[in-house]
C-alpha positions in Angstrom: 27.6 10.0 12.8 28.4 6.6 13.5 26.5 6.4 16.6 22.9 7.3 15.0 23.9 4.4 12.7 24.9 2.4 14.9 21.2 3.1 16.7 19.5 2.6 13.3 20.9 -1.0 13.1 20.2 -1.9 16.3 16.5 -0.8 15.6 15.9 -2.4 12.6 17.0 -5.6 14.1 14.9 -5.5 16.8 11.7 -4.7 14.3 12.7 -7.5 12.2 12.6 -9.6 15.4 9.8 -8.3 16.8 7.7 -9.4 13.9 8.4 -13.1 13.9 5.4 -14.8 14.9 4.9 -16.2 18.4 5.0 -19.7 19.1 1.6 -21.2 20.7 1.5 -24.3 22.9 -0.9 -26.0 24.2 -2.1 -28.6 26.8 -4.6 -30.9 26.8 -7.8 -29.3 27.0 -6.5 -25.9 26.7 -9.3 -23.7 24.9 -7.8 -22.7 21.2 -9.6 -19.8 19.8 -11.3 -19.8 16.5 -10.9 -14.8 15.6 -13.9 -14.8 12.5 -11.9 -12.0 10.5 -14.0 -11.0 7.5 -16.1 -11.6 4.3 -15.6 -10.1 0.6 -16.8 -10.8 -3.1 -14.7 -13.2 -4.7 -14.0 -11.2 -7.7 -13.3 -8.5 -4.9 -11.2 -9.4 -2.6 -10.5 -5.5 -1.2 -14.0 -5.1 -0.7 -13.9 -6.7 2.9 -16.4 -6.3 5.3 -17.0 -8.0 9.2 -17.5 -11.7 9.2 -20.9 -10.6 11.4 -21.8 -8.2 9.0 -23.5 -11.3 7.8 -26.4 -12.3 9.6 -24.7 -15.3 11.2 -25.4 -15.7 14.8 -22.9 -13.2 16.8 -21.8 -14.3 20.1 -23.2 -11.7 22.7 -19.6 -11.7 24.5 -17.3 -12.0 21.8 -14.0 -10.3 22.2 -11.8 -8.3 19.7 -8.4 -8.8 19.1 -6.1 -5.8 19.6 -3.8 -6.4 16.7 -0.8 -4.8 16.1 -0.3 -1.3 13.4 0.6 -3.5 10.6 -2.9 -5.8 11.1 -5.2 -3.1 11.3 -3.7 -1.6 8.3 -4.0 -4.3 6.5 -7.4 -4.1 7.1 -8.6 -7.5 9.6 -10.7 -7.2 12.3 -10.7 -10.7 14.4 -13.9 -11.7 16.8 -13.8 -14.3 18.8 -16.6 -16.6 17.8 -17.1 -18.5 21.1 -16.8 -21.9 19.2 -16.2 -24.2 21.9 -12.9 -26.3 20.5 -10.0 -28.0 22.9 -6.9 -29.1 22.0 -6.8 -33.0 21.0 -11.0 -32.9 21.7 -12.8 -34.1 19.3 -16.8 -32.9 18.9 -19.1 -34.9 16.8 -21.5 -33.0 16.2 -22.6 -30.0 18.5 -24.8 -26.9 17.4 -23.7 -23.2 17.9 -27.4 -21.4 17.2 -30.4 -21.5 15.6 -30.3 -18.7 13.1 -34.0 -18.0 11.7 -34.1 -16.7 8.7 -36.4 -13.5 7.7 -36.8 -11.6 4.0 -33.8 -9.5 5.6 -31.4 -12.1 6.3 -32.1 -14.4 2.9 -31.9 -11.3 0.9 -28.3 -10.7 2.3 -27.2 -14.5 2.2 -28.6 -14.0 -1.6 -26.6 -11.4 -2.5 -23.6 -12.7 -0.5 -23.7 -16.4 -2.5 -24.7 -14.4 -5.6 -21.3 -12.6 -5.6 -19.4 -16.0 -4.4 -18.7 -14.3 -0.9 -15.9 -15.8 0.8 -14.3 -15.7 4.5 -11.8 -16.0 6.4 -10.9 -17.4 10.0 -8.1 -17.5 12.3 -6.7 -20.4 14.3 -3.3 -20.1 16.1 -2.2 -17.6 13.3 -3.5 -20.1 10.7 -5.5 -18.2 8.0 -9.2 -20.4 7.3 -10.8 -19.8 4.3 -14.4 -21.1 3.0 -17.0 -19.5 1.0 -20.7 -18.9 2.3 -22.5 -21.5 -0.1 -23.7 -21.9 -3.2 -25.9 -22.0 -6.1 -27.6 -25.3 -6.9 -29.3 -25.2 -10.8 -32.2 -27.1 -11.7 -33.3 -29.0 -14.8 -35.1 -26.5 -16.1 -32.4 -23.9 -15.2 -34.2 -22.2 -12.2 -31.2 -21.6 -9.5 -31.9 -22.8 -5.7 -29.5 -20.5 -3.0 -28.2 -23.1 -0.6 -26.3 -21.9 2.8 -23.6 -24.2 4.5 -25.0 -25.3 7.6 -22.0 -27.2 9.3 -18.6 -26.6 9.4 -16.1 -29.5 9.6 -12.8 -28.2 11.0 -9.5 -30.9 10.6 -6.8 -29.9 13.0 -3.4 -31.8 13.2 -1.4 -31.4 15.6 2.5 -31.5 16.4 2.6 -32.7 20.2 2.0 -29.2 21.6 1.7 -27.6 18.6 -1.1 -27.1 15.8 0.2 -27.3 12.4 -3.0 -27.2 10.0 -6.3 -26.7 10.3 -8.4 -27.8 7.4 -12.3 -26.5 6.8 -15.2 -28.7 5.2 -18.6 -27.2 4.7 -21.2 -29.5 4.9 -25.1 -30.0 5.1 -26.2 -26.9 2.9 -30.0 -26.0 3.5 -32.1 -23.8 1.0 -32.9 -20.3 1.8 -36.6 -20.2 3.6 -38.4 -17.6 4.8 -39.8 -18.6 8.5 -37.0 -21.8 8.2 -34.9 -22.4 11.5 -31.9 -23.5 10.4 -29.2 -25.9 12.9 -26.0 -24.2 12.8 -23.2 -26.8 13.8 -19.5 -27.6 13.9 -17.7 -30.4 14.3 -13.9 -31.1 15.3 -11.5 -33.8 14.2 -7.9 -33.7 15.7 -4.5 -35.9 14.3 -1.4 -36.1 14.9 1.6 -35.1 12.4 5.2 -35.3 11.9 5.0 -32.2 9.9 7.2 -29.9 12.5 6.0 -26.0 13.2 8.7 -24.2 11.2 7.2 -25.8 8.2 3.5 -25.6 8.9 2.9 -22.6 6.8 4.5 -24.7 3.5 0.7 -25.9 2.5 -0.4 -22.0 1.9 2.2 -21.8 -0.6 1.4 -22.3 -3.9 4.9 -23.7 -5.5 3.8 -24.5 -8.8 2.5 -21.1 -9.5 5.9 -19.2 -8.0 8.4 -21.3 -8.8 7.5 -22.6 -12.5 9.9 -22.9 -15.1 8.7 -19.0 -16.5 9.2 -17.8 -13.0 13.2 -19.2 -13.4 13.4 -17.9 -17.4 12.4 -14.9 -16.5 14.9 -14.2 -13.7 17.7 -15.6 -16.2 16.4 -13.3 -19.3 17.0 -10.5 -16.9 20.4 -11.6 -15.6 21.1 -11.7 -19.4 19.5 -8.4 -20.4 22.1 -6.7 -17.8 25.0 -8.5 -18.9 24.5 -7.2 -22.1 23.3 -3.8 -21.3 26.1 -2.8 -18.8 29.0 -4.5 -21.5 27.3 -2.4 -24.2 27.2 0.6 -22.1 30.5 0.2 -21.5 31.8 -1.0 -24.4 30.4 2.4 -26.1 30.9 5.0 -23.4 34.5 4.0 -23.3 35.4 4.0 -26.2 33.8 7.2 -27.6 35.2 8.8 -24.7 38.3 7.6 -24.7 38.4 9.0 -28.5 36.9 12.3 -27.3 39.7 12.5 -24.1 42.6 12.0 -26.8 40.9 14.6 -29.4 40.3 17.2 -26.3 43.9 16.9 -24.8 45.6 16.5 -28.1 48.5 19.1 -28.8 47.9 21.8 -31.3 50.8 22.0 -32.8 50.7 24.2 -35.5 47.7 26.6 -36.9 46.3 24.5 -39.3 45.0 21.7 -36.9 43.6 23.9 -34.3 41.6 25.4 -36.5 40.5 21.8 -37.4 39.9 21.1 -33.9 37.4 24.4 -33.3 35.7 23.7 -36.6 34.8 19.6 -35.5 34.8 20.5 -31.7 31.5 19.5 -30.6 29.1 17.6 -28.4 29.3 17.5 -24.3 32.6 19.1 -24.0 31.1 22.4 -25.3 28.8 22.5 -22.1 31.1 22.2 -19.5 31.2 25.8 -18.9 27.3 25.0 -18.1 26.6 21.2 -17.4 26.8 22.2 -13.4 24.8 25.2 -13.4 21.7 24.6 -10.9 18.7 22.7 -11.9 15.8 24.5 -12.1 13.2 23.6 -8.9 16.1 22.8 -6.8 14.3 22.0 -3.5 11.9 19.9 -5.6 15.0 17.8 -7.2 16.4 17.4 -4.1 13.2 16.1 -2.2 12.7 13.9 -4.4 16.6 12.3 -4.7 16.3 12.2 -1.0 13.2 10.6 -0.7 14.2 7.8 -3.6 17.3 7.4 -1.8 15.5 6.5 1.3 12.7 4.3 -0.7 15.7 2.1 -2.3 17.8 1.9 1.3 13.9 0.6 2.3 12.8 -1.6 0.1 16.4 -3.6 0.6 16.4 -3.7 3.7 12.3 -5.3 4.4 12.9 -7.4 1.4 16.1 -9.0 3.0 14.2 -8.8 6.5 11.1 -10.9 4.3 13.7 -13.6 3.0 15.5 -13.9 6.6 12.5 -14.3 8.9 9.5 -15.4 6.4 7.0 -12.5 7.5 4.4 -13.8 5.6 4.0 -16.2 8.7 2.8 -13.1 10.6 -0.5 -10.9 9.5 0.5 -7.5 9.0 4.5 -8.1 9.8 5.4 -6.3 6.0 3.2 -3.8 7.0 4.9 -3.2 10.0 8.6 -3.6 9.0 7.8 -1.3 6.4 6.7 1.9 8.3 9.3 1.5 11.3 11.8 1.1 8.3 10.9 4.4 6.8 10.8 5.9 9.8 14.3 5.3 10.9 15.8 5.7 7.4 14.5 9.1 7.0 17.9 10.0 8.0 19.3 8.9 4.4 16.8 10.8 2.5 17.6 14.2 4.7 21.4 13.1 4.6 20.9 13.1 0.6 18.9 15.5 -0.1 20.6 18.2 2.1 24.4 17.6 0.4 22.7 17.7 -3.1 21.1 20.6 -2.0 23.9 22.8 -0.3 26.4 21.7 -3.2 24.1 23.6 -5.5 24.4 26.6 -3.7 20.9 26.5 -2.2 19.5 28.7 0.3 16.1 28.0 1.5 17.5 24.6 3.0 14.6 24.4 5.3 12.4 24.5 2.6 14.4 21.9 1.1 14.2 19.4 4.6 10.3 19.9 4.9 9.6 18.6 1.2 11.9 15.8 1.7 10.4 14.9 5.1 6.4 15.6 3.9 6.2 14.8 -0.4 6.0 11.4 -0.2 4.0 10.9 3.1 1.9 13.4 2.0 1.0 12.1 -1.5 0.0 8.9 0.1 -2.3 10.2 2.8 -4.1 12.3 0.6 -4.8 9.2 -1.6 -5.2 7.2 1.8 -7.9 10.2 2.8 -10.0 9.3 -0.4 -9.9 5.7 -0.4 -10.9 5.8 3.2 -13.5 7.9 2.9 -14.9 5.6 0.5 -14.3 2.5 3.1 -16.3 4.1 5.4 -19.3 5.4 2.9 -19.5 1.0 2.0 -18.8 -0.1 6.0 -15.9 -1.9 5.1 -13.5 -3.2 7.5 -10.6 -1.8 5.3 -11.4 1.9 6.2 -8.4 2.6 8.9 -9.5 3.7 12.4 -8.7 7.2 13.5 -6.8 6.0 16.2 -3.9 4.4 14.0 -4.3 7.2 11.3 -2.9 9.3 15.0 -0.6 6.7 15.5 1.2 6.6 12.3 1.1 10.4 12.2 3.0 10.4 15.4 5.8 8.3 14.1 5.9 9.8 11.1 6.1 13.8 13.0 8.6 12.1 16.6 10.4 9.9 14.4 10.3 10.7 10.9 10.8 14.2 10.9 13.5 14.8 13.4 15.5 11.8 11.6 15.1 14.2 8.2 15.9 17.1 9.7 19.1 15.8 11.5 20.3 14.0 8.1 19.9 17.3 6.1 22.2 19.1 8.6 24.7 16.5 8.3 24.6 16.1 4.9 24.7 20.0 4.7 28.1 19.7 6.8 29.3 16.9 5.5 28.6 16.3 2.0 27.6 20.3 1.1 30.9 21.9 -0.2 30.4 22.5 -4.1 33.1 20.5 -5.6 32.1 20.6 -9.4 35.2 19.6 -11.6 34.2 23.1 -14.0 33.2 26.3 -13.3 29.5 27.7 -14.3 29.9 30.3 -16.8 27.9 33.4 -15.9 26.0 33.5 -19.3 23.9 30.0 -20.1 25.2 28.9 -23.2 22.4 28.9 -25.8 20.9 25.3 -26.8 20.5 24.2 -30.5 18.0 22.5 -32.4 18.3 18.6 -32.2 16.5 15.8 -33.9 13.1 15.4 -32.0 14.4 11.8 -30.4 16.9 13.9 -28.5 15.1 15.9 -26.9 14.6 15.2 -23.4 10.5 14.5 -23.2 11.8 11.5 -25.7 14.5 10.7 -23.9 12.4 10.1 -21.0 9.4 8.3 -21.9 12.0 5.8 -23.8 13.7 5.2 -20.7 11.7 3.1 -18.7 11.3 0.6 -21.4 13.9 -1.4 -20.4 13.8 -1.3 -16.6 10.1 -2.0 -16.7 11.4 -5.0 -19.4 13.6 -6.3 -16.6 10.7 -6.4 -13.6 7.3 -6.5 -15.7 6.9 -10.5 -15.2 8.0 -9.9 -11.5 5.1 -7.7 -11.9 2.4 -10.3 -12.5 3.8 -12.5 -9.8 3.5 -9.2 -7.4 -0.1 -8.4 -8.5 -1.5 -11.3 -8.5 -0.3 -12.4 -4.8 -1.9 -8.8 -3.9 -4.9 -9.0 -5.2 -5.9 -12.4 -5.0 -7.3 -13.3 -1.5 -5.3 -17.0 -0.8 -1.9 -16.1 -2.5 0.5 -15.4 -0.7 3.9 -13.8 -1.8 6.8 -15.7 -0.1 10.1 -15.9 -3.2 11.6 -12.9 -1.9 14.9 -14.4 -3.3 13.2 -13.7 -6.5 12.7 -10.0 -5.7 15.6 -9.7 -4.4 17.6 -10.2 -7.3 14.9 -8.3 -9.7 15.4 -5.1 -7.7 19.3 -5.4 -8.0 18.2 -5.9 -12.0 16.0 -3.1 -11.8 18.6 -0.9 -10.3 21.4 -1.8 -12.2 19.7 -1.4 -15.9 17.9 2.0 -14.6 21.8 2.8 -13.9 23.1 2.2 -17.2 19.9 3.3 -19.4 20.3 6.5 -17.5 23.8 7.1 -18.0 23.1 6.5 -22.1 19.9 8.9 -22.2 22.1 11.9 -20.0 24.9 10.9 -22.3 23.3 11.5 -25.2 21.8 14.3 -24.5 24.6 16.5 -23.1 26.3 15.3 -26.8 23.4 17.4 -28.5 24.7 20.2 -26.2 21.9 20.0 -24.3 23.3 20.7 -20.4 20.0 20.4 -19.1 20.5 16.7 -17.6 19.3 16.9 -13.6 15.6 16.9 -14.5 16.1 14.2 -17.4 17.9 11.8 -15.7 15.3 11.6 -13.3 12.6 11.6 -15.4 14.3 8.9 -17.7 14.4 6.3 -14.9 11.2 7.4 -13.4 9.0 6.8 -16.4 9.8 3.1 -15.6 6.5 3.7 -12.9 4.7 5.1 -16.1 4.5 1.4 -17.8 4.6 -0.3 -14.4 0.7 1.8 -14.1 0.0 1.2 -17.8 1.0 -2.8 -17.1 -2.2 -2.3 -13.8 -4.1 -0.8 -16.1 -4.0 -4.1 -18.6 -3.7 -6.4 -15.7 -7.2 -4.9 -14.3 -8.9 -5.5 -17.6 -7.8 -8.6 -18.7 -6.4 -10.8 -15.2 -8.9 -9.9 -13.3 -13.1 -9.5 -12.8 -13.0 -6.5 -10.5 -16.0 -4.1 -10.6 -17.8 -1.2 -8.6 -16.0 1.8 -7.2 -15.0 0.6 -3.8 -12.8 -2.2 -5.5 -11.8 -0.1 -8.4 -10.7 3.0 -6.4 -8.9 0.4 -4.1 -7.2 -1.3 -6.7 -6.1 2.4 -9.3 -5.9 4.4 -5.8 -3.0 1.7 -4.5 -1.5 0.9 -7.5 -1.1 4.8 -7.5 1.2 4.9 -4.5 3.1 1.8 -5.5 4.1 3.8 -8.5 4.8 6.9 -7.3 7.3 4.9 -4.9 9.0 3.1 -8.1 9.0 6.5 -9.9 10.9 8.8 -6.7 13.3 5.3 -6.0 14.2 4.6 -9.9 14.4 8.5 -10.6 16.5 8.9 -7.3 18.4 6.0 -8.6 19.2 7.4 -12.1 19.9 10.6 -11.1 22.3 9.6 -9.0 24.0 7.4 -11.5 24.4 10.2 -14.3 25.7 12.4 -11.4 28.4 10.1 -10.9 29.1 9.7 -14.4 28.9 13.2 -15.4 31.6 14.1 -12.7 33.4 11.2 -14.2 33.7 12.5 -17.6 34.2 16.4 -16.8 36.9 15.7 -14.5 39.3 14.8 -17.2 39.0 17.6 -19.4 40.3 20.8 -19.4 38.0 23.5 -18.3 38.2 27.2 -18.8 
């Protein structure tokens, strides 16, 4: 299929490209808009609601902004506040209302300074952030609610170009029932030599990504696989090798074949069943697809990230991400329908719809809950119907035909049972082992290292998520943690299926999945101590938010490392069978 490669190239490309931001110029007096986006508790930065849920004066004619499926997702919701600013204009001083303030409105300005409510603007792409006001403490430790009156905004300018905008709050006023307070703003323009490609450096917070732990930690994990591949091979290698001479020895005379069937033990016995079909076939193969897919994904929008700096762009990750799985459905029905087909399945439809549907499914239904809950609190992160159609429509015209014309490829291509033994008709019986090989231990023990490899990449991850002014950009960094991640799952997996087919145990499709998958197990544990001790997060919309996405994040690690490490032992398991002599 070279040609629907050759489209899915071309496609990604053009999404990658398509999400670069677009380059504003102005003239002199040309009208620069200032989109009001939202409002959220400090400690809470998920809980986000409309900027004018706030009873700040609303413009009568302000306009939305249509952003794009990636934007809306992430949950902003841009107004137009009328400000009156012009490029390279300055204002003094000039007033926007009067807001009069009633028991309503200072109770919510109360609650909203209370809970250190924070916003965010909008300027030429330019995120603005400021908080609402503050508390002022007395001598005698009484507390006076204080509102910012006048907002200072600092704009420097590149020619034709803005750079920065910087916000001051000024003139704060106490909360008065019956008061009339002056809302005003003020504008201050200068010129830079800063140029446009770098006017996004000042959101960046260098010291916190790129500190000497950040660097250490990278280098501990370039270490940790050097060791663990040339102790994986070190071992593998020369055990089998010893086994390989032992199996195709000569038996010369009586005496040393008995010998041999007296000490012959450990994965050779199994080969009559090591290939016999895994139990839950359609299951295993949905899910080898699927992480198949995820790990093809998660290369391809990290690389994208590095190349083209999406952070530039609200909602561009968002975006590359979904037209991304989209079009690389056809890896996850490619793999999913060979693996399927060589193990003499039937029901490959069966087989295609799980592939297409498991993950996509898992994650609406936790979507569904989360967003019911957005919409019981008002909150602008609740997702509008209309894109919940849209995405569904990629996901059933893109998607799903994609899936369904990889698995009958891969079923054609990649389907013919080529297994180096042949399966016995009788399942050999399985012995009784010490309890730390059985496969439930083998698993859980598994994803220790992996998780070792990735879990300060972890905190770096989490905190740029759910803190509201970080923003992620050293994809470099991920870059090489993923190729970490995948090749210590690798070799960890190859050890725990190794292992366990030499306690005769043939069972290893299941295992080897679960042993790189339960990397996702600590990754949830590691949310669950980051919640409780990194952050102040309370109350069920932030809480379900923060547990209900964490949820899907793992679930993705889980399929893509599973996927990952099954497909590793597979590899090696053909490896080792193929030299052998099998009945």
């Amino acid at each position: 299929m070279p040609s629907a490669f050759h489209f899915l190239s071309i496609f990604i490309i053009c999404s990658v490209f398509l999400a670069c931001p677009a380059i504003a110029k102005y003239q002199e007096n040309d009208t620069v808009t200032l989109w009001v986006n939202k409002a959220a508790p400090y400690n809470n930065p998920q809980e986000t609601y409309s900027f004018y849920s706030l009873p700040y004066c609303r413009p009568a004619d302000g306009d939305h902004k249509q952003g794009g499926l990636g934007e809306v997702l992430g949950g902003n919701h841009l107004v137009d506040s009328r400000i009156d600013i012009k490029f390279k204009r300055d204002v003094e001083k000039r007033s926007i209302c009067e807001l009069k303030l009633d028991a309503s409105k200072i109770a919510q300005f109360k609650y909203a300074i209370d809970n250190s409510y924070w916003f965010e603007f909008f300027m030429d792409d330019l995120p603005i952030w400021g908080f609402i006001g503050e508390l002022h403490y007395e001598r005698y430790g009484d507390s006076k609610h204080l509102l910012y009156t006048h907002k200072m905004f600092h704009i420097t300018y590149n020619r034709d170009q803005i750079i920065y905008v910087n916000l001051t709050q000024e003139i704060p006023k106490p909360l008065e029932e019956g008061r009339v307070l002056d809302m005003t703003y003020s504008v201050k323009w200068s010129p830079t030599n800063v140029g446009y490609a770098q006017r996004f450096n000042i959101y960046l917070n260098y010291y916190f990504f790129e500190n000497e732990i950040h660097w250490f930690s990278i280098f501990n994990s370039i270490m940790m696989v050097i060791f663990l591949t040339g102790l994986v091979s070190m071992i593998l290698m020369r055990t089998l090798r010893n086994d390989y001479a032992k199996y195709a020895r000569e038996n010369d005379d009586m005496e040393t074949l008995e010998r041999d069937v007296i000490e012959e033990s450990g994965w050779k016995l199994v080969h009559g069943d090591v290939f016999r079909p895994p139990q839950n076939l359609a299951l295993l193969s949905a899910v080898v697809g699927t992480g198949a897919q995820l790990a093809t994904l998660v290369l391809l929008v990290i690389i994208s990230a590095y190349l083209r700096k999406m952070y530039m762009r609200r909602g561009a990750i968002i975006t590359t991400f979904i037209v991304c799985y989209a079009l690389t459905s056809f890896i996850s029905g490619y793999v999913s329908g060979g693996l399927y087909s060589r193990n003499a399945g039937e029901n490959w439809i069966k087989s295609m719809v799980l592939t297409a549907s498991l993950f996509p499914f898992l994650c609406f239904g936790i979507g569904f809950i989360l967003n019911t809950i957005a919409i019981f609190y008002g909150s602008i992160a609740a997702i509008p119907l209309g894109t919940i159609v849209v995405v569904f429509v990629i996901w059933a015209f893109i998607s799903l035909p994609l899936a369904l014309l990889g698995t009958v490829v891969g079923r054609n291509w990649s389907g013919t049972p080529n297994n180096p033994c042949r399966v016995k008709n009788i399942p050999r019986p399985i012995p009784e082992k010490k309890w730390y090989l059985r496969p439930s231990v083998i698993s859980v023990v598994g994803g220790l290292l992996p998780f070792a490899s990735i879990f300060i990449e972890m905190y770096f991850i989490f905190s740029s998520f759910w803190t509201y002014m970080v923003h992620y950009y050293v994809y470099g960094f991920m870059l090489l943690v993923f190729i970490v991640l995948i090749i210590v799952t690798v070799c960890v997996t190859i050890v725990g299926t190794y292992y366990l087919l030499n306690a005769e145990n043939y069972h290893w499709q299941w295992t080897s999945f679960f042993t790189a998958a339960s990397t996702a197990l600590y990754v949830y544990l590691y949310a669950i101590y980051y919640y409780l001790a990194k952050t102040r997060m309370s109350g069920l919309f932030q809480t379900s938010f923060y547990f209900g996405y964490t949820l899907m994040f793992c679930l993705g690690v889980g399929i893509l490392c599973g996927a990952v490490g099954y497909l590793g032992s597979n590899l090696f398991v053909r490896r080792i069978f193929r030299n052998i002599k099998c009945d």
